[in-house]
C-alpha positions as a Python dict, from the first residue, in 0.01 Angstrom:
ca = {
    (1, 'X'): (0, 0, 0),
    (2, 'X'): (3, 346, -96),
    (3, 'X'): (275, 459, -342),
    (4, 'X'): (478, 684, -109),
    (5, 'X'): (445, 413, 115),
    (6, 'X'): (601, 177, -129),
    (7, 'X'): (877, 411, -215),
    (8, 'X'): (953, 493, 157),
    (9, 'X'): (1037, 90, 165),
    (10, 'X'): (1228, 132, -93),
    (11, 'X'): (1466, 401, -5),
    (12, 'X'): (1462, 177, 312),
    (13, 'X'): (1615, -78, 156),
    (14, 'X'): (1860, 109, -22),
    (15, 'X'): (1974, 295, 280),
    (16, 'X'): (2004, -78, 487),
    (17, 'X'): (2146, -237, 138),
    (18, 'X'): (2479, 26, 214),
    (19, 'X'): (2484, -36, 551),
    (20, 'X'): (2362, 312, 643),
    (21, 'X'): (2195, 436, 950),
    (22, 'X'): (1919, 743, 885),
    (23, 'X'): (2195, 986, 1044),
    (24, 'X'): (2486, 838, 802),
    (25, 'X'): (2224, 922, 504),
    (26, 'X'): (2111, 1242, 638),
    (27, 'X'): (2458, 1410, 660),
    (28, 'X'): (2572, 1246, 293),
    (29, 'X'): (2282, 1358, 137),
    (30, 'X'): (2263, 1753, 304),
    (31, 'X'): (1901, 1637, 464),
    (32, 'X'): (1754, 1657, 843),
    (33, 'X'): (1723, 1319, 958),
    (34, 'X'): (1337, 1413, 1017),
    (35, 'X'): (1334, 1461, 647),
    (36, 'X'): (1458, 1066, 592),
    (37, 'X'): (1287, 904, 841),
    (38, 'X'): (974, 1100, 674),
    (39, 'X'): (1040, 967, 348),
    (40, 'X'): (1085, 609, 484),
    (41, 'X'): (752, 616, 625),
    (42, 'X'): (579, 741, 342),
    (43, 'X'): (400, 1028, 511),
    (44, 'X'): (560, 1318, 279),
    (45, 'X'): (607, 1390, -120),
    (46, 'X'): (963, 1503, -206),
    (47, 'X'): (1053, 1752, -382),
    (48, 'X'): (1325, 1698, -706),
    (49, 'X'): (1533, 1893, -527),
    (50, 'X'): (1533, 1646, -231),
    (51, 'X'): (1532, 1393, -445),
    (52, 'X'): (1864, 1491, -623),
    (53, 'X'): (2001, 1510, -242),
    (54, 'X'): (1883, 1143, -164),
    (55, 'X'): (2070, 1020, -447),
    (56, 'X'): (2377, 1166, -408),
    (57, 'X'): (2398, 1032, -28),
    (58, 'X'): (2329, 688, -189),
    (59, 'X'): (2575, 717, -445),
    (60, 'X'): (2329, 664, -749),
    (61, 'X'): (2150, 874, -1006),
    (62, 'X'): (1810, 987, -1027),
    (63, 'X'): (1682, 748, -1293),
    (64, 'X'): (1836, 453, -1130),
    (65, 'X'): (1620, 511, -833),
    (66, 'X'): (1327, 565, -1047),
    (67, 'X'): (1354, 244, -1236),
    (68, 'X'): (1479, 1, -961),
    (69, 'X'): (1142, 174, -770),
    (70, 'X'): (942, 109, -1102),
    (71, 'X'): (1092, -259, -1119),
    (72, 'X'): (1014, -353, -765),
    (73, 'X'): (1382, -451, -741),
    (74, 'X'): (1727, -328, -727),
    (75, 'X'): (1976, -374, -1010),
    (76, 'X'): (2318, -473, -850),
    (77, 'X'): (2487, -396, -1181),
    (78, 'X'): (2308, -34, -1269),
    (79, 'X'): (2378, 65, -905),
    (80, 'X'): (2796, -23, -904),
    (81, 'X'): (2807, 199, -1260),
    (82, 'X'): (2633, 469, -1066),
    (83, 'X'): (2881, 442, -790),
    (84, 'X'): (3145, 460, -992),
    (85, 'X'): (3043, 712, -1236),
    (86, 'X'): (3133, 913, -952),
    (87, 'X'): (3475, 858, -850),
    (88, 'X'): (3800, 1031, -976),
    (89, 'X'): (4073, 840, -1280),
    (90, 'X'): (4293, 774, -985),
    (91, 'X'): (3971, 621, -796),
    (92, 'X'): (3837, 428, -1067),
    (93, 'X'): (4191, 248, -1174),
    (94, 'X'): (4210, 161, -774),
    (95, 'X'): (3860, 17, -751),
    (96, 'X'): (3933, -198, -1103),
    (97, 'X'): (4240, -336, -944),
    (98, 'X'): (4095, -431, -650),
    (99, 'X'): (3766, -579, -816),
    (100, 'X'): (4003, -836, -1036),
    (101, 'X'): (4171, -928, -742),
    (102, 'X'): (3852, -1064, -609),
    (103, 'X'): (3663, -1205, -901),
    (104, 'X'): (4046, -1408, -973),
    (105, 'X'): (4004, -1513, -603),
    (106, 'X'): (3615, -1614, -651),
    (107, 'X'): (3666, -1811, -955),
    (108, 'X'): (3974, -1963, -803),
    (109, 'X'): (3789, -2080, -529),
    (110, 'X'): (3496, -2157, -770),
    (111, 'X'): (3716, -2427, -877),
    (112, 'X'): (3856, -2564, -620),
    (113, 'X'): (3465, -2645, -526),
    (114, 'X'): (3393, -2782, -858),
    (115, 'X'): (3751, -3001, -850),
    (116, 'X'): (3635, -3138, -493),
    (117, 'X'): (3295, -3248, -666),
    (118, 'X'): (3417, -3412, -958),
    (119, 'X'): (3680, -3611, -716),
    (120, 'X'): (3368, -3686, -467),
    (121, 'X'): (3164, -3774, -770),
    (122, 'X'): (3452, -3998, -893),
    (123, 'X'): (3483, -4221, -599),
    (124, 'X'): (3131, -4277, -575),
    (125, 'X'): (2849, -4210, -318),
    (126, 'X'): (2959, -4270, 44),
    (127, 'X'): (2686, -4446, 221),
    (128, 'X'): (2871, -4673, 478),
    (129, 'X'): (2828, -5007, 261),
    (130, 'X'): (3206, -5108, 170),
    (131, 'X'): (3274, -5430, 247),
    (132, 'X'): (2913, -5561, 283),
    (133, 'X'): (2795, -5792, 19),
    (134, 'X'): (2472, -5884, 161),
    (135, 'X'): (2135, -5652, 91),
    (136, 'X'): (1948, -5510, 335),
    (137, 'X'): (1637, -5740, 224),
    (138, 'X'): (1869, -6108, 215),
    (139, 'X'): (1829, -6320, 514),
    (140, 'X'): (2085, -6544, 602),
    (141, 'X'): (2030, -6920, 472),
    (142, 'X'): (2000, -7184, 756),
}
């Protein structure tokens, strides 16, 4: 696969990765929607300058696009930073608050998982043999 190829996937599946339709990406970015559905194909080289644009409809910075592209894979973690090295105080001190509330309400449920497993593990394995004495094997003496 050729390399523009390869990077048209990739933008691909950063546009699909946001939920983003070609349109939604065109009019973030300041690009035709020719101009994205070109670049997912592979059949153009950008320019920096349409680069730049690309990355600021998909919320990330040049170098993160680069390396996840270089990597084969996208980094989560590099990718949220980018996103928020964006946003406003006010923005920022919003999205914290409303992270926490989510990882508390994760881990909570986290452990309410591994509480039901260590009760299920306690009482032992349930395979329908209480009350039966006899192996499967043991024939009845007559």
């Amino acid at each position: 696969m050729s390399q523009s190829r390869s990077f048209g996937r990739h933008v691909l599946s950063l546009r699909r990765a946001r939920g983003m339709t070609q349109e939604v990406l065109a009019e973030r970015s300041g690009l035709a929607v020719d101009t994205i559905r070109r670049l997912e194909h592979g059949s153009f080289s950008p320019s920096l300058d349409t680069l730049r644009k690309l990355c600021m409809g998909l919320d990330l910075m040049l170098s993160t696009l680069f390396e996840s592209f270089e990597l084969g894979a996208r980094d989560e973690s590099r990718e949220l930073i980018d996103l928020l090295a964006t946003r406003t105080p006010r923005e920022l001190i919003l999205a914290t608050t409303v992270l926490r509330s989510l990882f508390d309400e994760l881990d909570a449920i986290a452990e309410e998982r591994a509480a039901a497993q260590r009760i299920a593990a306690a009482e032992g394995p349930d395979d329908g043999s209480e009350g039966c004495d006899r192996q499967p094997d043991d024939e009845p003496d007559d």
